[in-house]
N, C-alpha and C positions, 0 to 999 in steps of 0.2 A: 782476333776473336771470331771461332765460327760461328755464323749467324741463322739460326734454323728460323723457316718461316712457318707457323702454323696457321691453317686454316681449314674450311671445310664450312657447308653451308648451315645455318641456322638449324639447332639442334642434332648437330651430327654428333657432338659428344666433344669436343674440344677444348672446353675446360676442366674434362675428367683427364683424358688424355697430358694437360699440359699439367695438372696434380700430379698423374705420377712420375713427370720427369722432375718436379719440386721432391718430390719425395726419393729422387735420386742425387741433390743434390746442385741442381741446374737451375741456375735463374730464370723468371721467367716474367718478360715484359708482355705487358697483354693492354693494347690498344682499348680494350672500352674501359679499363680502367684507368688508365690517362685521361678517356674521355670524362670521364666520374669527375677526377681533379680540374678539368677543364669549363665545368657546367659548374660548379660552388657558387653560389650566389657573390655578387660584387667584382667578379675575374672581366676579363674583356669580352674575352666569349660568350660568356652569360647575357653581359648586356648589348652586344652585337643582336644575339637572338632573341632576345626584347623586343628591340628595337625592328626586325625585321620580320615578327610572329607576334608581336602585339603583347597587352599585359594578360591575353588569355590560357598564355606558353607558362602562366608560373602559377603554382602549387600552393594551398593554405599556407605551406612552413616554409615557401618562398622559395622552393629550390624548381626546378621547372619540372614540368608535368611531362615526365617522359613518353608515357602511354599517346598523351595526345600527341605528340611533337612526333612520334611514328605513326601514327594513323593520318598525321597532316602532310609527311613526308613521301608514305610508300602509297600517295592516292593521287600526290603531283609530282612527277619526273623532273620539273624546274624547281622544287623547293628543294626533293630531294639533293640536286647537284647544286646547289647555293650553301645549302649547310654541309656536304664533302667538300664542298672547293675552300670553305670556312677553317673546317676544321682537319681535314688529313696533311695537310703538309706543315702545322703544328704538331700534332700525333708523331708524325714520322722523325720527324726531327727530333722532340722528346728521346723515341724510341733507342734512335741511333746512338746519342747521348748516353744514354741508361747501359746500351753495348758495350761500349766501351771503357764504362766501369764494371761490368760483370768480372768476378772474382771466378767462378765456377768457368770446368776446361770449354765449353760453345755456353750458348745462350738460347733459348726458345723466344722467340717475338710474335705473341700471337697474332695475328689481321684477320679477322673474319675474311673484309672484305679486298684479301692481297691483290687477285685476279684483278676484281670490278675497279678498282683503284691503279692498276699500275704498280702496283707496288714493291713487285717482284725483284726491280734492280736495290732493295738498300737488305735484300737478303743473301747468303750462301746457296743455299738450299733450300726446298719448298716441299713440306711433309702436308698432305692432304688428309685428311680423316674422313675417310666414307663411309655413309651410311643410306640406307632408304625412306624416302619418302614418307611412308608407314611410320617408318621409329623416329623420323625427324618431325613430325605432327607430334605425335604422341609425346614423345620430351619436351619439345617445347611449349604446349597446352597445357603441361604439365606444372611446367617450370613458371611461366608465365602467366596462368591463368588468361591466356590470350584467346581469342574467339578463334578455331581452326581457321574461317574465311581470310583472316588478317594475316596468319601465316602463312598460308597459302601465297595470296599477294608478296611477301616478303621472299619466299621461297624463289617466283617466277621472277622478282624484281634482279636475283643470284646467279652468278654463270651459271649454267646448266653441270650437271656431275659429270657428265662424260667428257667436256671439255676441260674442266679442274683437272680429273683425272689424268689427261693427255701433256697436261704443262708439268705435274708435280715429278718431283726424285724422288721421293720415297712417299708410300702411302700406309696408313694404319687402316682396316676395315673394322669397322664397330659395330658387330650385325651377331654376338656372342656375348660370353659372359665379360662381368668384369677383372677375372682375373685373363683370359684369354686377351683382354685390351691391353691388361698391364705386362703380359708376357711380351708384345708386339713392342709395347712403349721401352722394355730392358731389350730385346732384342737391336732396336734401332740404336738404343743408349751407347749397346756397346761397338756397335757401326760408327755411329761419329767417334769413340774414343777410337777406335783402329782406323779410322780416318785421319785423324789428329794425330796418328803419331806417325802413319805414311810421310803426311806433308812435313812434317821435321826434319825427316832424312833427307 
């Protein structure tokens, strides 16, 4: 199974992008929603993170207060790598797992954070999504309702884009319209399927 890695930094567009490769067909494992399943009230992780953030990390309806739990994160560098070191090599494992039952011809595995993690060896190939600063505020402030400041912090906490840029195979540029994204996302589509059929012969 070809394993495509997506990523790109906070608000670059990434889960538009890994939409229209669902909408071509392609499964598509996407790392914070493992983490979603991973946080459920009563799992192990849940109460690990209790346990190490206090009963102030959980929510009226008892699921934990994510907003806080990044603002507790991206303001200490050592809470942050306690709850990665916690939780990515569950994710990744998950991930892998989830691969290798993909029915569709490669797979997308989203990682935000492929770079910052390491993560790059449990993929094929690493498709970056870039975008600017400007549209990655604006989306995410958007999306979020997050205070620009906190993004910001999140942004600088991110490999920097020219470096992402230098490590990826393939890149999407998200700085156009939406169909101009989805042109880029069938263009690649049809790259890995003539890739896939290269490596058979």
């Amino acid at each position: 199974m070809l394993k495509i890695g997506l990523t790109g930094g906070i608000g670059s567009g990434k889960s538009t992008v890994a939409k229209f490769f669902a909408e071509l067909g392609i499964e598509i494992i996407d790392a914070d929603s493992i983490v979603h399943e991973l946080l459920v009230p009563n799992t192990p992780t849940y109460q690990k993170i209790i346990e190490h953030f206090g009963e102030r990390i959980v929510a009226k309806d008892h699921m934990l207060d994510r907003k806080l739990l990044r603002q507790l994160i991206f303001n200490d560098i050592n809470e942050r790598e306690w709850l990665e070191d916690l939780l990515h090599p569950i994710i990744f494992q998950i991930m892998l797992k989830r691969a290798d039952l993909a029915k569709s011809p490669y797979c997308v595995l989203v990682i935000p954070l492929l770079f910052e993690t390491n993560a790059s060896f449990i993929v094929d190939r690493v498709l970056v999504v870039a975008s600017s600063e400007a549209d990655q505020l604006g989306r995410s402030s958007k999306r979020d309702q997050s205070d620009i400041h906190e993004i910001k912090k999140i942004i600088l906490s991110q490999i920097d884009g020219e470096t992402r840029l230098k490590q990826a195979d393939d890149v999407i540029y998200n700085n156009g319209s939406l169909q101009e994204l989805k042109d880029q996302v069938l263009k690649l589509h049809q790259q890995y399927l003539k890739y896939l059929v290269k490596k058979k012969l």
